[in-house]
C-alpha positions in Angstrom: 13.3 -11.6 -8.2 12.2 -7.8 -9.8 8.7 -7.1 -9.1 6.3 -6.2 -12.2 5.2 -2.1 -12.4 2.7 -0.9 -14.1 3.5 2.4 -16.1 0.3 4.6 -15.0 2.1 5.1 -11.4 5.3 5.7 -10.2 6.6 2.8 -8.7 8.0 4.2 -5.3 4.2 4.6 -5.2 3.3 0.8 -6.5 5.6 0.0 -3.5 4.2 1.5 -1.0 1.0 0.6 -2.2 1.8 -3.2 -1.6 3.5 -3.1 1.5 0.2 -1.7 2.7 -1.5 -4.3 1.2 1.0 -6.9 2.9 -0.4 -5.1 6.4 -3.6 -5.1 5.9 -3.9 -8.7 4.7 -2.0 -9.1 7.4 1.3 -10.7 5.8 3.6 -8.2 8.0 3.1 -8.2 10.9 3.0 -5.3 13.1 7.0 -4.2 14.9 8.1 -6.4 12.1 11.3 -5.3 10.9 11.4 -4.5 7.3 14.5 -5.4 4.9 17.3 -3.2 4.8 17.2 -0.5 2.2 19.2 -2.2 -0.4 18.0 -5.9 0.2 14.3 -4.4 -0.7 16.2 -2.7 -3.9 17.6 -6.2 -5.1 14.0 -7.9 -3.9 12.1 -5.3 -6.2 14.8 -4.9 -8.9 14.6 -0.6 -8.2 17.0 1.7 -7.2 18.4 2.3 -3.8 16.9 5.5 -4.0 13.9 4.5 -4.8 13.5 2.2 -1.6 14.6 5.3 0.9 11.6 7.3 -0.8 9.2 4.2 0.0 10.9 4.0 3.9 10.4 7.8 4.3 6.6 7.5 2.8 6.1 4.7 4.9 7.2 7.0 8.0 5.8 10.4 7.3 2.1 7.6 7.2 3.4 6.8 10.5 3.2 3.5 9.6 7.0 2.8 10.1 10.2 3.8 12.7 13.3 3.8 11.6 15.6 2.8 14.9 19.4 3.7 13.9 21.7 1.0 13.6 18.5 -1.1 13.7 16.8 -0.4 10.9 12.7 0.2 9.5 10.3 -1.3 12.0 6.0 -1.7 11.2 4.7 0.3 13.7 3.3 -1.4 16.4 0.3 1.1 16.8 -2.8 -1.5 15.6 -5.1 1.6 15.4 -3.0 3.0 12.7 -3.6 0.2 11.0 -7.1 -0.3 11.6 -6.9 3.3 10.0 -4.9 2.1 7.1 -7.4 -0.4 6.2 -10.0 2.1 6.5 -8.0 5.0 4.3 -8.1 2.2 1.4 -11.1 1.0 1.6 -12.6 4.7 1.3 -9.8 5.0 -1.5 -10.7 2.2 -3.7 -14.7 2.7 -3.5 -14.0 6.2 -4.7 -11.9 5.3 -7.7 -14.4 2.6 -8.5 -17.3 5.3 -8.5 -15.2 7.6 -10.4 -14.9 5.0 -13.0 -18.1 3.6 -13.2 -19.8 7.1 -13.5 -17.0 7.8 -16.1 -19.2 4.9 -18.1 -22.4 6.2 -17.9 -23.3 3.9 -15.2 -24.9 4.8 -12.5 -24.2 3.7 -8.2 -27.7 1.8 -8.7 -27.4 -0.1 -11.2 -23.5 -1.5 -9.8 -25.0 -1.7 -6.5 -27.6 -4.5 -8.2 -24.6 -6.5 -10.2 -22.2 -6.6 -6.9 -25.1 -7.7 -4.6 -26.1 -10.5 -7.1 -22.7 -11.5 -7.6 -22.0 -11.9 -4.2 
C-alpha cells in the first residue's frame, strides 16, 4: 500500500513527519525496531533512497540508532521524546499564527473562536 504526498513538501520530509507523529501519538513505541530500509520503501511506495534519507533524519534528531546487522531502533530516551512533542507543538502554533496573520486576523480574535469551540 503507497502512502498519499502532498506536492508542497518533499516527501522524505512528509515521512519523517509521520513517523513523528506515530511517536507522539504513541503508535511506536520507544526501542521499537523500525522496518528495514526497503520494506518502508515498498510500505510507502518511494525509493530506497528515499527511506535512507528519512533513517538518517531520524538519527541526526536523535530519535533513532541504527545497530549493524540489527537494523533502525526508536530511541529509547523518553525525554527526547517528551522534547519531540514539544518541538511540534511550538512548530504547528507558529505556522497557524503565520497563517492566520497572513489573513488579516488577529491572535485575539482566533483565541475567542478556539476557546468557544472547544
Amino acid at each position: 500500500m503507497t502512502m498519499d504526498f502532498s506536492r508542497d513538501k518533499p516527501i522524505y520530509s512528509q515521512l519523517v513527519d509521520r513517523i513523528c507523529g506515530d511517536l507522539i501519538k504513541g503508535n511506536v513505541q520507544l526501542g521499537d525496531k523500525l522496518p528495514s530500509v526497503r520494506e518502508y520503501a515498498i510500505e510507502s511506495g518511494v525509493n530506497v533512497n528515499t527511506v535512507q534519507r528519512v533513517y538518517k533524519e531520524l538519527e541526526a534528531m536523535d530519535l533513532t540508532e541504527t545497530r549493524r546487522g540489527q537494523g533502525t531502533f526508536i530511541t529509547s530516551d523518553e525525554k527526547r521524546i517528551i522534547a519531540l512533542r514539544e518541538e511540534m507543538m511550538y512548530q504547528l502554533a507558529d505556522n497557524f499564527l503565520t497563517s492566520i496573520e497572513a489573513l488579516g486576523f488577529s491572535k485575539e480574535e482566533m483565541v475567542h473562536v478556539l476557546q468557544n469551540r472547544g
